[in-house]
C-alpha positions in Angstrom: -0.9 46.2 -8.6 2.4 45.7 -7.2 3.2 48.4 -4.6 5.0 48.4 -0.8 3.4 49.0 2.1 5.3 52.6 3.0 2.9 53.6 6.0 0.6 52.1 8.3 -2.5 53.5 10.3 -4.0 52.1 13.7 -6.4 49.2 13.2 -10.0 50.7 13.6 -13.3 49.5 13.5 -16.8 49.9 11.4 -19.9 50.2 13.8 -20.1 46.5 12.3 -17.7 46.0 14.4 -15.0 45.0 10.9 -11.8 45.6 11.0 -10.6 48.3 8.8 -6.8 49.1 8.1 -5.5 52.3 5.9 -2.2 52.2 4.7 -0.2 54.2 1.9 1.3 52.0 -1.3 4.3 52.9 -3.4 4.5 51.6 -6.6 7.5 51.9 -8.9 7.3 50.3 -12.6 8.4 51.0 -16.4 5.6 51.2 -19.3 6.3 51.2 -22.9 5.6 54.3 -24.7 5.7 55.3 -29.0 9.6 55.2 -28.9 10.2 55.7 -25.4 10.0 53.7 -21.9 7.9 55.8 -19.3 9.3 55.0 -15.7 6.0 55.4 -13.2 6.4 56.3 -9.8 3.1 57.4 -6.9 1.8 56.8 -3.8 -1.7 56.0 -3.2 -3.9 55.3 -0.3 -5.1 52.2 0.5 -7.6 50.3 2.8 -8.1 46.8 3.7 -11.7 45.7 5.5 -12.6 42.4 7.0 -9.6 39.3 6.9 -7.3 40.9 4.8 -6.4 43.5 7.7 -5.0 40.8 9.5 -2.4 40.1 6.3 -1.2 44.2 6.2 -0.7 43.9 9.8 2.2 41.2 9.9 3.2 42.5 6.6 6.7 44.3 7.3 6.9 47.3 6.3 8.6 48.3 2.5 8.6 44.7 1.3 6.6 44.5 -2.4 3.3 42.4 -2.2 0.9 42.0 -5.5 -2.5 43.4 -4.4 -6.0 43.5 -5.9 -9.1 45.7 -5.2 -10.7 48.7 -7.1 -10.2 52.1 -6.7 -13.4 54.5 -5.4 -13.4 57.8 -4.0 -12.6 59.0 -0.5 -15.7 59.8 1.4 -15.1 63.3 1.2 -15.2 63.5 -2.5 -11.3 64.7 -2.5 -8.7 62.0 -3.9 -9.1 58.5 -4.6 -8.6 55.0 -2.4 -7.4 51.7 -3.5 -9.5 49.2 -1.7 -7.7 46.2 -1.3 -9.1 43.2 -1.4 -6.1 40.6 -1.7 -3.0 40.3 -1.1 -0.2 37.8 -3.1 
C-alpha cells in the first residue's frame, strides 16, 4: 500500500522490551470501475514492531512510502490496524 505518514505516536515498548510505533497512513489513489474511474481516499492506523520502528521514526512526516503488512483487528475488537512490516 502506498500511503503518507500523517501522524506519529511516542515510541513505546512491549513487556519484551520491542519497540512498537503507531502511526496514521493516508492513502490517495484512482481504481477502475464498469465505465467509471473511482478516486479512493482513507486514513488507517498503523503499527510498526521490532526494526522497522526505527525507519517510521526518521521518516518525515507527509512524504509517500510503499509499505507492506496485513491488516488485523485492534485489540479491542473496534476498527482495524495495518501492521506494517516494511517499508520501500
Amino acid at each position: 500500500m502506498t500511503a503518507r505518514i500523517v501522524e506519529r505516536a511516542a515510541l513505546r515498548f512491549t513487556p519484551a522490551g520491542l519497540p512498537v510505533l503507531d502511526v496514521s497512513l493516508r492513502h490517495e489513489s484512482e481504481a477502475s470501475q464498469p465505465g467509471s474511474v473511482r478516486k479512493l481516499a482513507f486514513e488507517i492506523r498503523g503499527r510498526a514492531i521490532g526494526a522497522v520502528t526505527e525507519v517510521l521514526q526518521r521518516a518525515e512526516l507527509g512524504v509517500e512510502f510503499s509499505f507492506a503488512g496485513f491488516l488485523g483487528s485492534q485489540r479491542n475488537g473496534r476498527g482495524i490496524v495495518f501492521h506494517i512490516q516494511t517499508i520501500v
